[in-house]
C-alpha distance (Angstrom), angle and dihedral (degrees) to the residues before:
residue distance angle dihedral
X1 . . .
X2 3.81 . .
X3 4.11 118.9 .
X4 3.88 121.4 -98.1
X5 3.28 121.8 -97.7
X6 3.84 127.5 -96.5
X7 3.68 89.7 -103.6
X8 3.57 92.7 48.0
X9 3.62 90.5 53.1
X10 3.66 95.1 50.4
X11 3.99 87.3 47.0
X12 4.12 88.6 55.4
X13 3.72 89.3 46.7
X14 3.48 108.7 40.0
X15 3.76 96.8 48.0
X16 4.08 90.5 39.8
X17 4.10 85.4 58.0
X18 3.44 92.7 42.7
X19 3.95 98.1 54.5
X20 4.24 83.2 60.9
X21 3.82 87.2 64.0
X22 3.68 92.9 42.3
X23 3.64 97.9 50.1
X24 3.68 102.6 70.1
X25 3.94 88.9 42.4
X26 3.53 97.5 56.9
X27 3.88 123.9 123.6
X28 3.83 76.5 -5.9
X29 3.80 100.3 76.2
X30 3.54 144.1 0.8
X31 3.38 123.0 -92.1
X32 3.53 104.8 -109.5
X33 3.96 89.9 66.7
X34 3.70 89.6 77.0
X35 4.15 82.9 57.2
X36 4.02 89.5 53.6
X37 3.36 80.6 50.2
X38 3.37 107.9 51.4
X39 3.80 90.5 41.6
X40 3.52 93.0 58.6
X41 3.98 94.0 -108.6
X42 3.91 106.9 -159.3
X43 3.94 90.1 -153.8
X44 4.02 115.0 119.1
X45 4.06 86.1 -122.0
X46 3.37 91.3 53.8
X47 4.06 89.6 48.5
X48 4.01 88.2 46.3
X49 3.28 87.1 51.4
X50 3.95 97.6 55.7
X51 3.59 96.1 46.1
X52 3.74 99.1 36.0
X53 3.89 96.0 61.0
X54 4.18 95.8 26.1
X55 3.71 93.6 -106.5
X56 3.33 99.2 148.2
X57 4.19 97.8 130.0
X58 3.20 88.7 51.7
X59 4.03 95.6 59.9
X60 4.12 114.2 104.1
X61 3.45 93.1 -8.0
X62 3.99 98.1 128.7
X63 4.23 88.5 29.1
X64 3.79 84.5 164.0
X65 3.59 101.9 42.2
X66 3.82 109.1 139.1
X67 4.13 111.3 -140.6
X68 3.87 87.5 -124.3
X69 3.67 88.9 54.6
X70 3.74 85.0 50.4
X71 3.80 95.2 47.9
X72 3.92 92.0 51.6
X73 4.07 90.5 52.2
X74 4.31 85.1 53.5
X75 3.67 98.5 49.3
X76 3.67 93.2 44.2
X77 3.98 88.1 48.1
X78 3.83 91.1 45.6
X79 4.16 84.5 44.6
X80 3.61 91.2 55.7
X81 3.47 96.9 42.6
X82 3.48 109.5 -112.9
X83 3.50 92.5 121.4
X84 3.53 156.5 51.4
X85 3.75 141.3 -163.3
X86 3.72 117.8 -130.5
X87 4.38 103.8 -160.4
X88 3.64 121.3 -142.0
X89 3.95 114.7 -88.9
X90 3.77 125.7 -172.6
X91 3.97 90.4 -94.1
X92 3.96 90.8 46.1
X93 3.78 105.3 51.7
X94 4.10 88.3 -166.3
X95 3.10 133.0 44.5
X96 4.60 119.7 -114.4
X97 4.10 137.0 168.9
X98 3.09 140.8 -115.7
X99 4.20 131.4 -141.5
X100 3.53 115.8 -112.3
X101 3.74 120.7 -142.3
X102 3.59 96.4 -101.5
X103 3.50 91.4 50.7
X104 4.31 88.4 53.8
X105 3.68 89.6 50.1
X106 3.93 89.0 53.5
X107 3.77 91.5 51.3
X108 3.31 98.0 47.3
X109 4.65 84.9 53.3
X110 3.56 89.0 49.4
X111 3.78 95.5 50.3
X112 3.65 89.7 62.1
X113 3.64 108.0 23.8
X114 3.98 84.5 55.1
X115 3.74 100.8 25.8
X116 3.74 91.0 -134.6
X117 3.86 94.1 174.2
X118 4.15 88.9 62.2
X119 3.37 91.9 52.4
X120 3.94 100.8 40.5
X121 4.01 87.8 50.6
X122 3.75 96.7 100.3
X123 4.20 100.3 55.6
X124 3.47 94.2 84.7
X125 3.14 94.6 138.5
X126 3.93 136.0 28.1
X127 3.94 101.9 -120.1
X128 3.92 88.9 64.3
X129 3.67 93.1 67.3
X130 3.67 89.3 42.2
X131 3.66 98.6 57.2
X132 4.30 92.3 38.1
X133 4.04 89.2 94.4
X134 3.88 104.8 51.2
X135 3.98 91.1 32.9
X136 4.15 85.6 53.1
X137 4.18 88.1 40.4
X138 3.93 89.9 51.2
X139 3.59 97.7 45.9
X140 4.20 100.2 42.5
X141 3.58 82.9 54.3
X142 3.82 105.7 45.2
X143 3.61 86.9 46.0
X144 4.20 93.0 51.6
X145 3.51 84.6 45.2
X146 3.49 113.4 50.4
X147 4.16 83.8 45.2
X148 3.59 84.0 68.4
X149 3.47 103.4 39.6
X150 3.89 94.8 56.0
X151 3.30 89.7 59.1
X152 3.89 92.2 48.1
X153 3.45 95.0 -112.0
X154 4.05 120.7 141.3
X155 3.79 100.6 161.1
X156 3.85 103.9 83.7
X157 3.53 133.6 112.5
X158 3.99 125.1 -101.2
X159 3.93 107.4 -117.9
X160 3.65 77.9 -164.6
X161 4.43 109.9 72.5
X162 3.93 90.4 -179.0
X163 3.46 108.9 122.9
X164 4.06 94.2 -158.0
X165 3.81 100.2 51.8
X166 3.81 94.1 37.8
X167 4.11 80.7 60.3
X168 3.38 87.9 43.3
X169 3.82 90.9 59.9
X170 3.46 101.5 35.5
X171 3.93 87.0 60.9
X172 3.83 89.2 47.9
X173 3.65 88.0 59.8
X174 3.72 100.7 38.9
X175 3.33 110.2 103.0
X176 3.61 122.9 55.9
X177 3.69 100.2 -118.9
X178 3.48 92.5 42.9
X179 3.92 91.9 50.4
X180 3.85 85.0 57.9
X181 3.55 98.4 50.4
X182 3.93 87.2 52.8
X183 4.14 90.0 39.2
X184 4.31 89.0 51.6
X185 4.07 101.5 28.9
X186 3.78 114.2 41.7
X187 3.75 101.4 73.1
X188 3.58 90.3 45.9
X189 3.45 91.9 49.9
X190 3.79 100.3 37.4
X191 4.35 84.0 54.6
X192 3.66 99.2 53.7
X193 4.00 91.8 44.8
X194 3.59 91.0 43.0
X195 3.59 91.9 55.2
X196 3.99 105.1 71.7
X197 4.07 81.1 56.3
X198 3.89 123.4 106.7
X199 4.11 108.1 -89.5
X200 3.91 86.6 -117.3
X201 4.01 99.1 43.7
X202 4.21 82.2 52.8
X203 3.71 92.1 55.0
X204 3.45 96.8 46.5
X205 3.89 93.5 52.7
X206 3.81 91.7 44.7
X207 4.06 83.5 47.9
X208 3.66 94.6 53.9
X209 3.82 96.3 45.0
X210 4.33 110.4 101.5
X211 4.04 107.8 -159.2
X212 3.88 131.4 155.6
X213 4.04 91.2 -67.2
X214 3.79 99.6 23.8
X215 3.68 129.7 68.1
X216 4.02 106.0 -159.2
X217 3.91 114.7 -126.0
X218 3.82 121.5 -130.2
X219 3.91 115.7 -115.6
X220 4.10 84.4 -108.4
X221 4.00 92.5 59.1
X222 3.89 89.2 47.2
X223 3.57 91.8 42.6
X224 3.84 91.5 58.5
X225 3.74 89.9 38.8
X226 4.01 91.3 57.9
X227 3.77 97.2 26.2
X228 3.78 92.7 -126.2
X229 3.64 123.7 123.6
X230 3.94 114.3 -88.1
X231 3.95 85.2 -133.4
X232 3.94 89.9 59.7
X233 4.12 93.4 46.1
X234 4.00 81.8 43.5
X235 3.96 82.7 60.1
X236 3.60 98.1 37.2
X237 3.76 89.4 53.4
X238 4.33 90.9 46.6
X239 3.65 87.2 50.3
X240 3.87 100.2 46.7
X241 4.52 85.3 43.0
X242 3.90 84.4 47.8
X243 3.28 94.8 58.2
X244 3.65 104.9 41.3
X245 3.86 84.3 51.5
X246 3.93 86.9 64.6
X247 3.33 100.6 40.5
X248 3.47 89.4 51.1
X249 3.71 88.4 61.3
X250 3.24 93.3 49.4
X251 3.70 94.3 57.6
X252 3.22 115.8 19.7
X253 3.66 100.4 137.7
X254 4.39 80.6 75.9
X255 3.37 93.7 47.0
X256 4.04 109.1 36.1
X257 4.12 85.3 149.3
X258 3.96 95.3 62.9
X259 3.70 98.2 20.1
X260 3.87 82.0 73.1
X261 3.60 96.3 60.3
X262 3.86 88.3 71.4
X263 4.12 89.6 63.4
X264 3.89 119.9 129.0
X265 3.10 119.2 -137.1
X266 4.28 120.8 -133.3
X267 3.45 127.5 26.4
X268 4.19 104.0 -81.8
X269 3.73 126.3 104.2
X270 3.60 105.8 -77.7
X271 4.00 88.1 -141.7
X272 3.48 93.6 63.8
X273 4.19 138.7 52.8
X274 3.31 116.3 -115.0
X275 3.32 109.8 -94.4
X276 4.14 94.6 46.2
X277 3.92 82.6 52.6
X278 3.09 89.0 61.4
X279 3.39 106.7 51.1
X280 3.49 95.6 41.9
X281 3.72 85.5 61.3
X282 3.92 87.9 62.8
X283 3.92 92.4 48.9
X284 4.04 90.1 59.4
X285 4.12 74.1 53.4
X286 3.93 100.8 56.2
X287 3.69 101.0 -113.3
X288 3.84 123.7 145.5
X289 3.63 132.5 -132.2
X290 3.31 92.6 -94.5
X291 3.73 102.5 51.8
X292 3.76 99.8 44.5
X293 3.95 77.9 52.6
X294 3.59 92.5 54.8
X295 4.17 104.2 33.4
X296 4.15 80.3 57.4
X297 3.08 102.9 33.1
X298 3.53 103.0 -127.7
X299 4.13 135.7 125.9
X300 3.62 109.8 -80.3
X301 4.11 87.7 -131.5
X302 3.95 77.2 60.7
X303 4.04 88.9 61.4
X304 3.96 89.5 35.5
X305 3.86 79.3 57.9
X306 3.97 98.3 52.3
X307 4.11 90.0 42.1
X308 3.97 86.4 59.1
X309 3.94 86.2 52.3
X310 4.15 91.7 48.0
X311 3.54 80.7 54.9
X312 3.84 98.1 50.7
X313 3.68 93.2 49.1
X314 3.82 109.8 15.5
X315 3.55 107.9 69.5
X316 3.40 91.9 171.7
X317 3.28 98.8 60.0
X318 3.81 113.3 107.4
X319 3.63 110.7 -131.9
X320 3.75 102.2 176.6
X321 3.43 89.3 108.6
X322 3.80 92.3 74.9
X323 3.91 97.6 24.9
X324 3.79 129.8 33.2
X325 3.93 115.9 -129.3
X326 3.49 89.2 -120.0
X327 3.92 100.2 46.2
X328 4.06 80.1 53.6
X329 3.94 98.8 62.8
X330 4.13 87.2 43.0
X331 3.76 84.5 60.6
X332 3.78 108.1 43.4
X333 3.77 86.0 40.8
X334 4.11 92.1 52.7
X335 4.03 85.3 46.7
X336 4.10 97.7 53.4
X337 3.61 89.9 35.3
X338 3.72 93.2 50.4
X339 4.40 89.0 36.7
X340 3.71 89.6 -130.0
X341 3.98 141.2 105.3
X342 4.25 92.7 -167.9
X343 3.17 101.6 127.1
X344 4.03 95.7 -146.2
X345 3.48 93.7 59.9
X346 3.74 97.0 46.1
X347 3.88 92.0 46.9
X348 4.30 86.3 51.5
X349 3.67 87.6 68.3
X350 4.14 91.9 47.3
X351 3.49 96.5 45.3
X352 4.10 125.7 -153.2
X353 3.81 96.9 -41.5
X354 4.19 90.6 73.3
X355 3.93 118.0 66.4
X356 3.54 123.4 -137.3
X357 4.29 78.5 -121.2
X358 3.74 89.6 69.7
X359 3.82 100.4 37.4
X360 4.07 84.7 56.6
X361 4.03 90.4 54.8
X362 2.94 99.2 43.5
X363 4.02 100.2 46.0
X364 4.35 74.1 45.4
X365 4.21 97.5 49.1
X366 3.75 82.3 45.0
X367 3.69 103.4 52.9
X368 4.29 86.9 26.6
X369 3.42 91.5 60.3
X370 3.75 92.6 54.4
C-alpha cells in the first residue's frame, strides 16, 4: 500500500489535534470559540475559556489562521462525520456541537499514535503560549545575526521583517561589550539549554535557524523531508520553545544571555493586557467598579471584564471584596455538581441574590487556583 500524501497527513493530524480542543467545549460552547482560541483571541471569554476547560496548548497556536480557513476545516469535519451541530433552543441562547463517536475513537488514536499529552505538558499556564512568538523572533534572529557578525559581516538580510524585535536586537548588540557577550555566550548557552530537549525537537530548531552558512527550512520543507505533518513539527517545535522558556525562568542566573530574551517590554504587569493592568493597579488603590469606570471612562462591565482576568492570572489578588469565601465554594460546588461552567445555568440554581460577576470568579479562582 503506498504512504499518504503530505496533505493527507496534515488532514489526519490537524483535525485529530483539533478534536482535543473541541472535546471539552462541546455542548458547552460554540464552535468558533476553539477559533478565538486558537488565534490567540485577547477577549476575556476567550481567556475564560482557556483556563476554564485547561486549554492552554491550544492558545495561539494557529495565530494566523484565516476564518475561511477555519470554516473549510468544520465542514469537512461535519462531512466526515466527526461532528455535529447542536442549534440554539430557548434554554441555549447559542447554538454548540457535539463529538460523534467516530470522532472519540479518532482522539483517543491520535493521543497515542502522537503522544499529544508529552508534548502539551509545558502550557500550563496561558502566558507561555503568549510569549512563544517574540521569544522564537528574538532568538532566530540573534542567532542569524551573530553568525554574520563573527565573521565581520554586516550586509545580510534579516530573516526576521518585524520591526519591534529587530530593534530589540539591534539594542542587544549595541554596545561593544555587550556585542561581545552575545558574540562569545549564546552558542554556549543555546547548547546546554538545548540539551534537556527531545533529540527531534533539537533538530528541528537547529533546522529552522538561517545564519551566514545555513539557510533555515520552513516547517513544510521539513515536513516533506520527515514525512510528518508540518502541523505536528509546528507542535513539536512549540513544545520544545515552551519549555526552554520555563526552564529559563527557572535558571536564569546560568543562562543570563537567553534568560533575557523573555523581557517585557513597558512598565505593566506582564500577566495581564493592558487595559486589565491597569485596572488592577486601581484595585491595590481602593476604587470601586464604578469609579475606575468613571476616572477611565469606560463601561463598568468593561472593568467587571478585567477583574475576571486578575482572577485568571493573579492569584494573589484578593477578591473578597467582590465575593465572599463562602459564596465562592457554593459556586464551584453548584458548577462540578451540575458538570458545567455556563454561567446561566449555574446562576439558575443561585437565584437573583448572586451576580453573574461573582459566578465568573469564582468558576476563575477555582480553575486559577489549579
Amino acid at each position: 500500500m503506498s504512504s499518504p500524501t503530505l496533505s493527507e497527513q496534515e488532514w489526519t493530524f490537524l483535525c485529530s489535534l483539533l478534536l482535543g480542543g473541541m472535546k471539552p467545549l462541546a455542548g458547552e460552547r460554540t464552535i468558533q470559540s476553539l477559533y478565538y482560541i486558537l488565534r490567540g483571541r485577547k477577549a476575556n471569554q476567550t481567556l475564560q475559556d482557556v483556563h476554564l476547560y485547561s486549554l492552554y496548548p491550544y492558545y495561539r497556536m494557529f495565530p494566523r489562521l484565516l476564518k475561511e480557513e477555519w470554516e473549510k476545516i468544520v465542514r469537512r469535519m461535519q462531512e466526515n462525520g466527526l461532528i455535529i451541530a447542536i442549534p440554539a433552543t430557548e434554554n441555549r441562547k447559542k447554538p454548540s456541537f457535539q463529538l460523534t463517536e467516530k470522532a472519540q475513537q479518532l482522539s483517543r488514536e491520535a493521543e497515542e499514535k502522537y503522544r499529544l499529552s508529552f508534548w502539551f505538558a509545558p502550557f500550563d499556564r496561558a502566558d507561555i503560549p503568549e510569549q512563544l512568538d517574540t521569544f522564537w523572533l528574538r532568538l532566530h534572529l540573534l542567532v542569524q545575526t551573530c553568525s554574520h557578525l563573527l565573521e565581520n559581516d554586516v550586509s545580510f538580510q534579516p530573516i526576521v521583517q518585524d520591526k519591534r524585535i529587530q530593534r530589540w536586537v539591534r539594542m542587544q548588540l549595541s554596545g561593544g561589550q555587550d556585542r561581545k557577550r552575545w558574540l562569545d555566550g549564546l552558542a554556549d548557552e543555546l547548547y546546554a539549554c538545548m540539551r534537556m530537549l527531545p533529540e527531534p525537537v533539537q533538530e528541528i530548531i537547529v533546522r529552522l535557524f538561517t545564519g551566514l552558512s545555513q539557510s533555515g527550512v520552513t516547517l513544510t520543507q521539513l515536513g516533506m523531508e520527515k514525512q510528518e505533518a508540518p502541523s505536528y513539527i509546528l507542535l513539536q517545535l512549540r513544545s520544545g520553545l515552551a519549555r526552554m522558556i520555563t526552564y529559563l525562568q527557572e535558571h536564569a542566573q546560568q543562562f543570563p544571555l537567553l534568560a533575557s530574551l523573555l523581557a517585557r517590554e513597558g512598565e505593566r504587569d506582564p500577566r495581564l493586557t493592558e487595559s486589565a493592568s491597569l485596572t488592577y493597579a486601581m484595585t491595590k488603590r481602593g476604587c470601586t467598579i464604578e469609579e475606575i469606570a468613571q476616572k477611565r471612562g469606560i463601561k463598568p462591565s468593561t472593568v467587571e471584564d478585567h477583574l475576571v482576568e486578575i482572577a485568571l492570572r493573579c492569584p494573589e489578588w484578593d477578591s473578597s471584596a467582590y465575593l465572599p469565601a463562602e459564596l465562592a465554594e457554593q459556586i464551584a460546588a453548584i458548577s462540578e455538581k451540575l458538570g458545567t461552567s455556563r454561567l446561566r445555568r449555574v446562576k439558575d440554581q443561585l437565584g437573583p441574590g448572586v451576580s453573574y460577576l461573582q459566578i465568573r470568579l469564582a468558576l476563575a479562582r477555582g480553575r486559577g487556583s489549579e
